[in-house]
C-alpha positions, 0 to 999 in steps of 0.5 A: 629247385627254381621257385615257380612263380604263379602267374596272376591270370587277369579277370576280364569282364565278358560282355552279356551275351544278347538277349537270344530270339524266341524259339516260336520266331524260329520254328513254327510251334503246333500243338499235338493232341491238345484237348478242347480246353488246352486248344482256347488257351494256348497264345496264337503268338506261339503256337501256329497250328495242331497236329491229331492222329487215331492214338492222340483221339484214342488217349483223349477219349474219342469214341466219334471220330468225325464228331471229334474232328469237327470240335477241333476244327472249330476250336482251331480259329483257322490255323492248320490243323493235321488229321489222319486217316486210318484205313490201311489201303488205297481206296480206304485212305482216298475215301477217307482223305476226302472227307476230312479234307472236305471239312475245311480248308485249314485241314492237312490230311495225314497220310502215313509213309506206308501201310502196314504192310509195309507198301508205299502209299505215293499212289494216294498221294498222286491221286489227293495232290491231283484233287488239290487236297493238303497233306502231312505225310507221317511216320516219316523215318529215313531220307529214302522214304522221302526222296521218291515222293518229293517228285509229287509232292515238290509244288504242293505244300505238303508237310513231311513229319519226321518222327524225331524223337523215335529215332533218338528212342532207337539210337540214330542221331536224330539231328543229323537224320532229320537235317538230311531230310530236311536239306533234300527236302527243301532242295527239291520242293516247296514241302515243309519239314515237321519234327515230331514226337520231341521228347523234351523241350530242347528239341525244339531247339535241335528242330531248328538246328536241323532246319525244320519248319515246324515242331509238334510240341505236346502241350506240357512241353510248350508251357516248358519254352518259358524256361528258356529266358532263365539262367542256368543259376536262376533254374538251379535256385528255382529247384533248390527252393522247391525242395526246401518248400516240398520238405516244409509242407509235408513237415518231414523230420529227421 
């Protein structure tokens, strides 16, 4: 039998790879549901604006939700700040989006894609983009959702929330998903798309895959983007230590 000869596979240095941009120079970083506390301290370089909706006020403790919205608004130093309406018809949500616009200019006026009933709400956005007001359409899902709105919202800067994260939950790719209607979008309007409810902090990097504007991080999330600077190595020793460290303070014996 021929001896086999094993050759010697040379080791070659790889250069370093070069330090990665930031994520918050990539896509736009807004906070979502912040409380007061949370809104003072959060660095203007990262994060860019605030997203509210009635569960976010509800979990938070709201029982005025005027009142409220006006606390944001203050601790928000100008930067846009989305809030919702609630009623669930025409007039309702006019009359309530006039309101909430009204209360300062950095306000985007969070319209859901449809009541539920599920009936399209584009005549409230015909009338509120006629008034100039500035909207964050939400719940936002699929690409036919968004394609017979853009008519109306193409010149006016309005935000369209894709909720991201629930498509993952279901089982669609919500990469491609969200790229599709980012594409279309940005095709077709001055309109800026918004990745919503991530469910871990790597979507920030999938939201910027998929060429969103804007990523709506809650703020466990956001203080999780730090980590992104570190080695798979540096991350792996972290953990180690921390369980060595957890095991030595509650004295465990074995």
């Amino acid at each position: 039998m021929p001896k086999i000869v094993e050759k010697k596979r040379e080791v070659r240095s790889q250069p370093k790879p070069a330090t990665p941009q930031p994520i918050q120079e990539r896509i736009q970083i807004y906070v979502d549901g912040p409380t007061l506390q949370e809104m003072e301290s959060f660095d203007p370089k990262v994060v860019k604006g605030y997203t509210f909706n009635p569960t976010l006020f509800r979990n938070l403790g709201v029982t005025d939700y005027l009142a409220y919205a006006q606390k944001v608004i203050s601790a928000s130093r100008g930067l846009p700040l989305s809030l919702e309406v609630f009623a669930d018809d025409e007039k309702g949500m006019i009359r309530q989006a006039r309101i909430l616009g009204n209360l300062a200019p950095n306000v985007y006026i969070k319209i859901p894609i449809t009541t539920t009933s599920a009936v399209t709400t584009l005549p409230v956005m015909k009338t509120l983009v006629s008034e100039g007001y500035k909207l964050n359409i939400t719940a936002v899902f699929t690409k036919e959702q968004v394609v017979p709105i853009l008519s109306t919202l193409k010149n006016s800067g309005a935000i369209i929330s894709v909720f991201s994260g629930r498509l993952f939950d279901i089982g669609v790719d919500a990469v491609r998903a969200t790229q599709d209607i980012a594409q279309i979008t940005h095709a077709r309007s001055n309109c800026l798309v918004l990745w919503a409810s991530p469910r871990m902090v790597y979507d920030a990097l999938s939201a910027w895959k998929a060429g969103c504007d804007i990523i709506t991080m809650q703020a466990g999330l956001i203080k999780k983007l730090s980590l992104f600077s570190k080695t798979p190595e540096e991350y792996s020793l972290e953990t180690v230590k921390m369980f060595y460290k957890d095991a030595q303070e509650s004295k465990y014996q074995l």
